[in-house]
C-alpha positions as CSV (number, residue, x, y, z in Angstrom):
1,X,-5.9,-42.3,-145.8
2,X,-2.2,-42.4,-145.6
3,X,-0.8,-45.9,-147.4
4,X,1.7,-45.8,-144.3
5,X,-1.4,-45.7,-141.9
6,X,-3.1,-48.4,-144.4
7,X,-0.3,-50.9,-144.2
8,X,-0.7,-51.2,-140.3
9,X,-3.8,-52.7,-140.1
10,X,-2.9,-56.1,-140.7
11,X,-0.9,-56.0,-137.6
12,X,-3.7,-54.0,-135.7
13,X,-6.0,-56.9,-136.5
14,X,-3.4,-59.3,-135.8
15,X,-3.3,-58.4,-132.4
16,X,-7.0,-57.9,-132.0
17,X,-7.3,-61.2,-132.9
18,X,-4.7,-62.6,-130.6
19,X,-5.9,-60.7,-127.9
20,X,-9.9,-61.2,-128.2
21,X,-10.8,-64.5,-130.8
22,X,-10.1,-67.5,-128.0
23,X,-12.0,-65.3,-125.5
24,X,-14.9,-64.3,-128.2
25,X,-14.4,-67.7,-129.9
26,X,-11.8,-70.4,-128.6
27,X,-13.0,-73.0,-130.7
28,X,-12.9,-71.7,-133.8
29,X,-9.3,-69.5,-133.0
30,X,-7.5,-72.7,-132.5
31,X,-9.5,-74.2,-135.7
32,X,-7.9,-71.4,-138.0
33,X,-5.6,-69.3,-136.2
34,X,-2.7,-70.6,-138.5
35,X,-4.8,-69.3,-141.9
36,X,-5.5,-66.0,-140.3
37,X,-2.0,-65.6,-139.7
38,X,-0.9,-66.8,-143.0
39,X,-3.4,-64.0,-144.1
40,X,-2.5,-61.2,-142.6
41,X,1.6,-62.0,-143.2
42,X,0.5,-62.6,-147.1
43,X,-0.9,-58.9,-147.4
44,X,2.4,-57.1,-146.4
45,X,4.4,-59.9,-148.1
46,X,2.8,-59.3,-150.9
47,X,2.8,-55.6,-150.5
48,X,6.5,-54.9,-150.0
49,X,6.8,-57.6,-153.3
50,X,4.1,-56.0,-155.5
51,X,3.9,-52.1,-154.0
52,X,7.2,-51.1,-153.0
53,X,9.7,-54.2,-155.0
54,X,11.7,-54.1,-151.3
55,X,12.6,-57.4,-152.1
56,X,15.6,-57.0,-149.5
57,X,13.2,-55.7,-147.2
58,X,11.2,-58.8,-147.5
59,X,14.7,-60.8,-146.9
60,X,15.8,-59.7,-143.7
61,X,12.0,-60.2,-142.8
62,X,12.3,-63.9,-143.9
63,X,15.8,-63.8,-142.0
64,X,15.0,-62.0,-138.8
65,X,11.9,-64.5,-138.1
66,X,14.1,-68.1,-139.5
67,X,16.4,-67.3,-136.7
68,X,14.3,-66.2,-134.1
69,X,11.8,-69.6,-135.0
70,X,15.2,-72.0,-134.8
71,X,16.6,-70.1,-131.6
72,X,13.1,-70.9,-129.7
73,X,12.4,-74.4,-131.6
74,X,15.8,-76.0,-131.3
75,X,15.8,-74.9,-127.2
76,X,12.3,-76.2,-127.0
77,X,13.3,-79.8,-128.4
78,X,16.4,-80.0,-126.8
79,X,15.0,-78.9,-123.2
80,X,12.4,-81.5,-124.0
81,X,14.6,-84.1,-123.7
82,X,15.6,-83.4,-120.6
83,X,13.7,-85.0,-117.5
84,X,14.1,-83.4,-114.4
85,X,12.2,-83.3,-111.0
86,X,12.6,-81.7,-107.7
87,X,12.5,-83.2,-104.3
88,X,10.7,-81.9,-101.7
89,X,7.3,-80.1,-100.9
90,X,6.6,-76.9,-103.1
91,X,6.4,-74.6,-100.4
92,X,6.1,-70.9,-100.6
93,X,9.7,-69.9,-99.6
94,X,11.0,-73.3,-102.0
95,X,9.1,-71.6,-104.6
96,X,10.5,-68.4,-104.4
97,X,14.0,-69.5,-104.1
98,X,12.8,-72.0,-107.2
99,X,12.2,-68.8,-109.2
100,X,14.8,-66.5,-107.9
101,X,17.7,-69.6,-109.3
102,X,15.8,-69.6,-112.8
103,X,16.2,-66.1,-112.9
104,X,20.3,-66.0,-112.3
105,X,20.4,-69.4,-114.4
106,X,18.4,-66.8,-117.2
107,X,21.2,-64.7,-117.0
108,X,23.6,-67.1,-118.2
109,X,21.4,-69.5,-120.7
110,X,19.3,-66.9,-121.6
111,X,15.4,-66.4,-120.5
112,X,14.1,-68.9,-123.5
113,X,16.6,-71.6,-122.5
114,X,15.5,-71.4,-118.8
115,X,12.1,-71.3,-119.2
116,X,11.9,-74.2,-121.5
117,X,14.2,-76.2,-118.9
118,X,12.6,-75.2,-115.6
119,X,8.5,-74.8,-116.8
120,X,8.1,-78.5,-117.0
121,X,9.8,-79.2,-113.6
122,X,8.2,-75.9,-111.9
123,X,4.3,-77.2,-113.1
124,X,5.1,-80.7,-111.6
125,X,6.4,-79.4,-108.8
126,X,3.1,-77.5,-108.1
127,X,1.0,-79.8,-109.2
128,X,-1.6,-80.4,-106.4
129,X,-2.3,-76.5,-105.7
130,X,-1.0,-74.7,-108.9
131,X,-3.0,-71.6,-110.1
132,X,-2.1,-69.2,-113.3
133,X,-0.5,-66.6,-110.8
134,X,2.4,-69.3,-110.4
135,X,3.3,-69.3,-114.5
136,X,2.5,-65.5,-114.3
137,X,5.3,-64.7,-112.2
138,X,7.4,-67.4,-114.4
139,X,7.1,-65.7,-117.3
140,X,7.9,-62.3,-115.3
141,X,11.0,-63.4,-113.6
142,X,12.9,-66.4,-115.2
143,X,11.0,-65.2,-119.1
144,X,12.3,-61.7,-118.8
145,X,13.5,-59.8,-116.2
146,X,15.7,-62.0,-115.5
147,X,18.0,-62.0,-118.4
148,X,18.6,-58.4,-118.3
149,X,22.3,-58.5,-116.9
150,X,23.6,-60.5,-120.1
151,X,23.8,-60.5,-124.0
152,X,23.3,-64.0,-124.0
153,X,19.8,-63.2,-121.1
154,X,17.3,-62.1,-123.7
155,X,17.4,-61.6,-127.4
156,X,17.3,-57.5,-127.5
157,X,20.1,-57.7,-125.4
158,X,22.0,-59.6,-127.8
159,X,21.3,-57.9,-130.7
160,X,22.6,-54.6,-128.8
161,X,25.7,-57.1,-128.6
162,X,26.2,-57.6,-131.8
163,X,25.7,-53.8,-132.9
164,X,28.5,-52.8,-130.2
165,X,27.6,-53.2,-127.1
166,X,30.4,-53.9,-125.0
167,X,29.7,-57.7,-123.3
168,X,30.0,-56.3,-119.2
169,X,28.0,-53.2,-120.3
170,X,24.9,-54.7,-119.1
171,X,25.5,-56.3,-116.0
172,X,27.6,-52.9,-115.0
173,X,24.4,-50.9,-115.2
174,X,21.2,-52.9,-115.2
175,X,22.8,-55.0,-112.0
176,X,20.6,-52.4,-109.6
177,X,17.2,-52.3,-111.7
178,X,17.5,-56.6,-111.8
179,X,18.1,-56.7,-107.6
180,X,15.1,-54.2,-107.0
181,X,12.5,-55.8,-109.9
182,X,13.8,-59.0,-108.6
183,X,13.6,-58.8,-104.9
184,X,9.8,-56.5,-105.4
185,X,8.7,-59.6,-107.5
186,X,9.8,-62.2,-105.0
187,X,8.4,-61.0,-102.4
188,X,5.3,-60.2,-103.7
189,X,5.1,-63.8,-105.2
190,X,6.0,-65.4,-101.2
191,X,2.9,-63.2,-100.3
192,X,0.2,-64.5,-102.8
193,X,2.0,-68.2,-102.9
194,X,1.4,-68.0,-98.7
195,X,-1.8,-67.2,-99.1
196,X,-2.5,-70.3,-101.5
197,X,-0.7,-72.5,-99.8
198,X,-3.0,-72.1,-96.8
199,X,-5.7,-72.9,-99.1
200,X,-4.7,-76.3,-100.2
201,X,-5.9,-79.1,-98.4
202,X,-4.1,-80.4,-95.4
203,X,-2.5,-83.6,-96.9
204,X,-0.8,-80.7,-99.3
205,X,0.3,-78.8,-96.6
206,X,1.5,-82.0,-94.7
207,X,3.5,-83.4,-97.1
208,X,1.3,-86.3,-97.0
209,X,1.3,-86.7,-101.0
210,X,4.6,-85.5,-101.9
211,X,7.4,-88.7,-102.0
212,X,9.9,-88.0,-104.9
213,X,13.3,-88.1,-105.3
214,X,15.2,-85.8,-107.7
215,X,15.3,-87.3,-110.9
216,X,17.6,-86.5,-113.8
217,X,17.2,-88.5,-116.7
218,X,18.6,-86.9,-120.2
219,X,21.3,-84.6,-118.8
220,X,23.6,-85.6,-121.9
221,X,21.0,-82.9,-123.6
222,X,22.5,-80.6,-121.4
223,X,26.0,-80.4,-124.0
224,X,23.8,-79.6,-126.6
225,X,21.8,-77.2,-124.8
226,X,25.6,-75.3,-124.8
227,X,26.0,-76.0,-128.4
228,X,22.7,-73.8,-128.7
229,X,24.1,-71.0,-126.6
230,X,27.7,-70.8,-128.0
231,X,26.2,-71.0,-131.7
232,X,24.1,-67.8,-130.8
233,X,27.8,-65.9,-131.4
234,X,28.1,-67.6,-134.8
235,X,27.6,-65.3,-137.6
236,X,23.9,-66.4,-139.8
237,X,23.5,-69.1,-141.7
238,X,26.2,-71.1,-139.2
239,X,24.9,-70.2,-136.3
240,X,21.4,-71.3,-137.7
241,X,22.6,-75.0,-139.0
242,X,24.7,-75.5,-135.7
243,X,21.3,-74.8,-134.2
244,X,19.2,-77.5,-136.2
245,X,22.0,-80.2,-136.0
246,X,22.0,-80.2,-132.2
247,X,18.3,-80.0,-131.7
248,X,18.2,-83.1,-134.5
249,X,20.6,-85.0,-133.0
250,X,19.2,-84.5,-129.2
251,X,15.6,-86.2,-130.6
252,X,17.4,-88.8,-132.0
253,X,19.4,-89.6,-129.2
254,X,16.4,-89.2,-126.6
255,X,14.6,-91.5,-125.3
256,X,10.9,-91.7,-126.4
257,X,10.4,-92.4,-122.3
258,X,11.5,-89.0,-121.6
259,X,9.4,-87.1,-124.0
260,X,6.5,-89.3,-122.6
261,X,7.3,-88.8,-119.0
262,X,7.7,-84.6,-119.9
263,X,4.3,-85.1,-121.8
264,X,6.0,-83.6,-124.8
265,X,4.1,-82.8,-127.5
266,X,5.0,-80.2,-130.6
267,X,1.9,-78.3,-130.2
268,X,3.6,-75.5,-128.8
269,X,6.5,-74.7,-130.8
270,X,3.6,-75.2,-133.4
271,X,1.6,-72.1,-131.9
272,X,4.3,-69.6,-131.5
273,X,5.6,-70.4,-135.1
274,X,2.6,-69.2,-137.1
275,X,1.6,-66.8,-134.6
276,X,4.7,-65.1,-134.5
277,X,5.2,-65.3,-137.7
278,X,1.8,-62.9,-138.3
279,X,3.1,-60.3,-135.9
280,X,7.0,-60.8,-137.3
281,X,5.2,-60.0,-141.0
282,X,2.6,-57.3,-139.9
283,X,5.1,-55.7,-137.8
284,X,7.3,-54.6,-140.5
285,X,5.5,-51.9,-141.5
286,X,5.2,-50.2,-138.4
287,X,8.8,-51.1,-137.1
288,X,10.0,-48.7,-141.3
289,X,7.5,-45.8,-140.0
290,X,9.3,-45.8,-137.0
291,X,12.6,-45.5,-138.5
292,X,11.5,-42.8,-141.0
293,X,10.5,-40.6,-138.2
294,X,14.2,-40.2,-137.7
295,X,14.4,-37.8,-140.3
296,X,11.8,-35.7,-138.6
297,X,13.3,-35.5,-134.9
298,X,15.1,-32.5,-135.2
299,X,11.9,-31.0,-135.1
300,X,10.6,-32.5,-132.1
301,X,11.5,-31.4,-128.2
302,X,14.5,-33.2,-126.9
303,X,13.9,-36.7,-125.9
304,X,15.1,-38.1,-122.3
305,X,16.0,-41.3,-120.7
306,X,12.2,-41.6,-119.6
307,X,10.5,-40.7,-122.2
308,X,12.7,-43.7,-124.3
309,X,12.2,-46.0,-121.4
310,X,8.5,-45.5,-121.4
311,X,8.4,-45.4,-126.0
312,X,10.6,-48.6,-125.6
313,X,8.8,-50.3,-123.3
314,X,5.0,-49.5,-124.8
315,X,5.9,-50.4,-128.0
316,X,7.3,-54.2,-126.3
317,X,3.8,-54.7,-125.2
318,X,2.5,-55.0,-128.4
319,X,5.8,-55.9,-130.9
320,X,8.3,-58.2,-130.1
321,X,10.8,-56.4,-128.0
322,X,13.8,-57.5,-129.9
323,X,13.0,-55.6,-132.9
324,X,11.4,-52.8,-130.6
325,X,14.8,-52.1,-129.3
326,X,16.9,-51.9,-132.6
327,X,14.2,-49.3,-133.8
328,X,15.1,-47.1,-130.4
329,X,18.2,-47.3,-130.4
330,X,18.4,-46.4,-134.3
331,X,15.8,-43.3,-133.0
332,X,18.3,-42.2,-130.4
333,X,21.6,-42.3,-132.4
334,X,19.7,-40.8,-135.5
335,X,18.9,-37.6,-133.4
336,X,23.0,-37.5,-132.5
337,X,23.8,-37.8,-136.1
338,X,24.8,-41.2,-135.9
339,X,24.2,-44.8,-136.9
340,X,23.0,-48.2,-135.9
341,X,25.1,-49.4,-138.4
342,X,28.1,-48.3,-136.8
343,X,29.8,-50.5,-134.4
344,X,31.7,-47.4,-132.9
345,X,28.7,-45.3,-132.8
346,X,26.9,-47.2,-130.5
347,X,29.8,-48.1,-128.3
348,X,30.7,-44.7,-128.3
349,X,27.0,-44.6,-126.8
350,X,27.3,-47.2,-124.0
351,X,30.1,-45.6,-122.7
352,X,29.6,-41.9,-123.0
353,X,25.7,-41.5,-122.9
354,X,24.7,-45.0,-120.9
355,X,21.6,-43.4,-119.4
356,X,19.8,-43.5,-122.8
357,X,20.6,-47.0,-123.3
358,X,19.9,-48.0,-119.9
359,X,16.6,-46.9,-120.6
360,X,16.1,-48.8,-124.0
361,X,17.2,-51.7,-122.4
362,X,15.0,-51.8,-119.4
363,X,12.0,-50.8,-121.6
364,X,12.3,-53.6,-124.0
365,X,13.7,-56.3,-121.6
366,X,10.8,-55.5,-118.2
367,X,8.2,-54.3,-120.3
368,X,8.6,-57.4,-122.7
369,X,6.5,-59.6,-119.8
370,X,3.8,-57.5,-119.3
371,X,1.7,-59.0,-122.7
372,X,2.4,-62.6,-124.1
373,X,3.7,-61.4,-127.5
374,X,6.5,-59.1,-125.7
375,X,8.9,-61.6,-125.5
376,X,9.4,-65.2,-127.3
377,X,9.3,-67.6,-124.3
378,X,5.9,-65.6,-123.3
379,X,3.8,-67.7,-125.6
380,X,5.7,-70.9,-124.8
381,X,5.1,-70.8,-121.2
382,X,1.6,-70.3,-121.7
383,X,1.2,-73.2,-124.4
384,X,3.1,-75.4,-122.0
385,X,0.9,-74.9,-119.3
386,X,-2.0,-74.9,-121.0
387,X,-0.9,-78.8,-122.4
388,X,-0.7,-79.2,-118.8
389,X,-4.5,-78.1,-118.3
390,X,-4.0,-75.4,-116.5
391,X,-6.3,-72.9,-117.5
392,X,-4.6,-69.5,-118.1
393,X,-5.5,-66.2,-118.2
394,X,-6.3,-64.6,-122.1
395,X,-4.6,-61.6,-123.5
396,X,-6.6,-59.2,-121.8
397,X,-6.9,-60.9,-118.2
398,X,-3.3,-61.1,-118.0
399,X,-3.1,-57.8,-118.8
400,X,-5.4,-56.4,-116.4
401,X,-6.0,-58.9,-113.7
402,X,-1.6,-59.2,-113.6
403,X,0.6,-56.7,-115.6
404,X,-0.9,-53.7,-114.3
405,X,-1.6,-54.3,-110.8
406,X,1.3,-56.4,-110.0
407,X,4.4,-55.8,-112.8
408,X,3.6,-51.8,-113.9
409,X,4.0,-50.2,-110.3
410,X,7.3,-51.8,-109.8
411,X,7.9,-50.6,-114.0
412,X,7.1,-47.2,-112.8
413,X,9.1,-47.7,-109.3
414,X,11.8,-48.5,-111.7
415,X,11.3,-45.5,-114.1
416,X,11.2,-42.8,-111.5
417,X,14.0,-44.1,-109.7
418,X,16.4,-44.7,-112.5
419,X,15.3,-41.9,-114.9
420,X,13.4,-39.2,-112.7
């Protein structure tokens, strides 16, 4: 068999695992998920050291995931901190205009900084009738689709930033795709919510046991919550230690009273951390196939907007979309004789070609909800709410009992409008 072909496997059984051991064997997955991910990332680690001496490769590895794990710890901490409950009755039109707010305030703090702020006060607030459709369409509105309008929204998007993406570029084109996912998903959300809410027992529906105030306790958190954001335009290793120091000095400066009240605990951070970095590791090798295939396109039938919005967004399900997008957008400029690498290149792209990255874009940013692994804040939300015993669906329930009956139509309503 092929070594290239060989090499994958890891990363197949990595999301085998993910996806089938806590429905095949829960207690024994969250016994030794963290040495079965240490496992798997040891093989290729070992593999680019030993096989191929890509030490560098093995670098920007090590890099790639160090600031993707302080990006999503130091927001986790510092959001932590933060107390914050709604007044009034979660209702299903409150609700909707709940997660249509998240969604713009994802826009502008970015889809991991408003899920980590809003979860804990969207779970209270839908305490006494909340189900797992109310953190599935969490994670598809204010987790992704959301942040699609800014760099600064979702980290693909910022990494097309920093290549040369001009800042506006987004919100100029993707404004359309946001209003149409966004309004499709709210109403279909008001639907299901109305139909739960009529459900709940009549001292729910009354009101009867609903009597807080909005509370804000911890909002000093909220400057270094910015400090978070404005470091993401720092070049590495400063934007990483601005990163740390705020997210230290926000736990030190917190209250233990808060993180009780929030019923923080580290456990989720904790999950995502080793399992991400087991797909960041086992990834690698299928991310460097991809690449080399550049070579080979000139062979291959011409490529359209659809056919990279569809390649973008399948290969989100199952990698992390950030990564996912740099290797399309390096696909697409390789077959124009151009380079990633290239801060012209690609703005020359954005400007003159904007249907292809359009399409990129949408893939990895929409498609990034429909698994938990497609996106960071994915797996947060779901540890989260699982802290807060409510039982959620596993990898393949969400997929089939939510991402394809309720997200892919609208994906596909997206596709053929936009790219037809």
């Amino acid at each position: 068999m092929n070594t290239d072909l060989i090499v994958m496997i890891p990363f197949v059984i990595m999301l085998l695992a993910v996806a089938f051991m806590p429905f095949v064997h829960s207690t024994w997955w969250n016994l030794h998920f963290k040495k079965v991910s240490f496992f798997l990332a040891g093989i290729i680690i070992l593999y680019y050291l030993l096989v191929r001496h890509d030490v560098p490769r093995l670098c920007i590895l090590l890099s790639e995931y160090f600031s993707f794990i302080v990006l999503i710890g130091s927001l986790f901490l510092v959001t932590g901190g933060i107390y914050l409950r709604v007044q009034g009755e979660a209702t299903p039109l409150r609700n909707t205009i709940f997660l249509i707010v998240g969604s713009i305030m994802a826009v502008f703090i970015g889809t991991t900084g408003a899920s980590m702020l809003l979860i804990r006060p969207w779970i209270h607030s839908n305490r006494y009738r909340i189900t797992a459709f109310h953190i599935i369409f969490f994670i598809f509105m204010i987790s992704n689709i959301g942040g699609c309008l800014s760099p600064i929204g979702d980290p693909p998007l910022f990494l097309g930033y920093l290549r040369g993406v001009p800042f506006f570029w987004l919100f100029q084109h993707l404004w359309f795709a946001w209003l149409l996912s966004m309004s499709l998903l709210a109403a279909i959300f008001y639907f299901l919510d109305r139909k739960n809410f009529l459900k709940a027992p009549l001292s729910v529906r009354t009101f009867e046991t609903y009597n807080e105030a909005w509370t804000f306790k911890g909002l000093f958190n909220l400057f270094f919550l910015a400090i978070i954001i404005g470091a993401v335009f720092l070049p590495s290793p400063w934007r990483e230690i601005m990163m740390i120091l705020a997210a230290l000095s926000s736990y030190l400066l917190t209250s233990k009273n808060i993180f009780v009240a929030n019923k923080f605990t580290f456990h989720p951070i904790e999950e995502v951390a080793w399992l991400f970095f087991g797909i960041f590791a086992t990834m690698v090798p299928v991310l460097d196939y991809l690449e080399e295939r550049v070579s080979l396109t000139s062979s291959y039938p011409a490529l359209k907007p659809i056919h990279f919005y569809y390649l973008t967004g399948f290969l989100s399900t199952c990698l992390d979309n950030a990564p996912t997008y740099l290797a399309l957008l390096q696909l697409h400029l390789g077959m124009n004789g151009m380079s990633i690498e290239k801060v012209n290149d690609v703005a020359y792209v954005a400007m003159n070609n904007p249907q292809f990255l359009t399409a990129i874009a949408l893939g990895a940013v929409f498609f990034g909800a429909t698994t938990y692994i497609g996106n960071g804040p994915n797996f947060m939300v779901k540890s989260i709410a699982e802290d807060a015993e409510i039982r959620m669906p596993n990898f393949v329930h969400y997929i089939l009992c939510y991402s394809l009956p309720i997200l892919a139509p609208i994906l596909f309503l997206i596709g053929w409008v936009f790219f037809h």
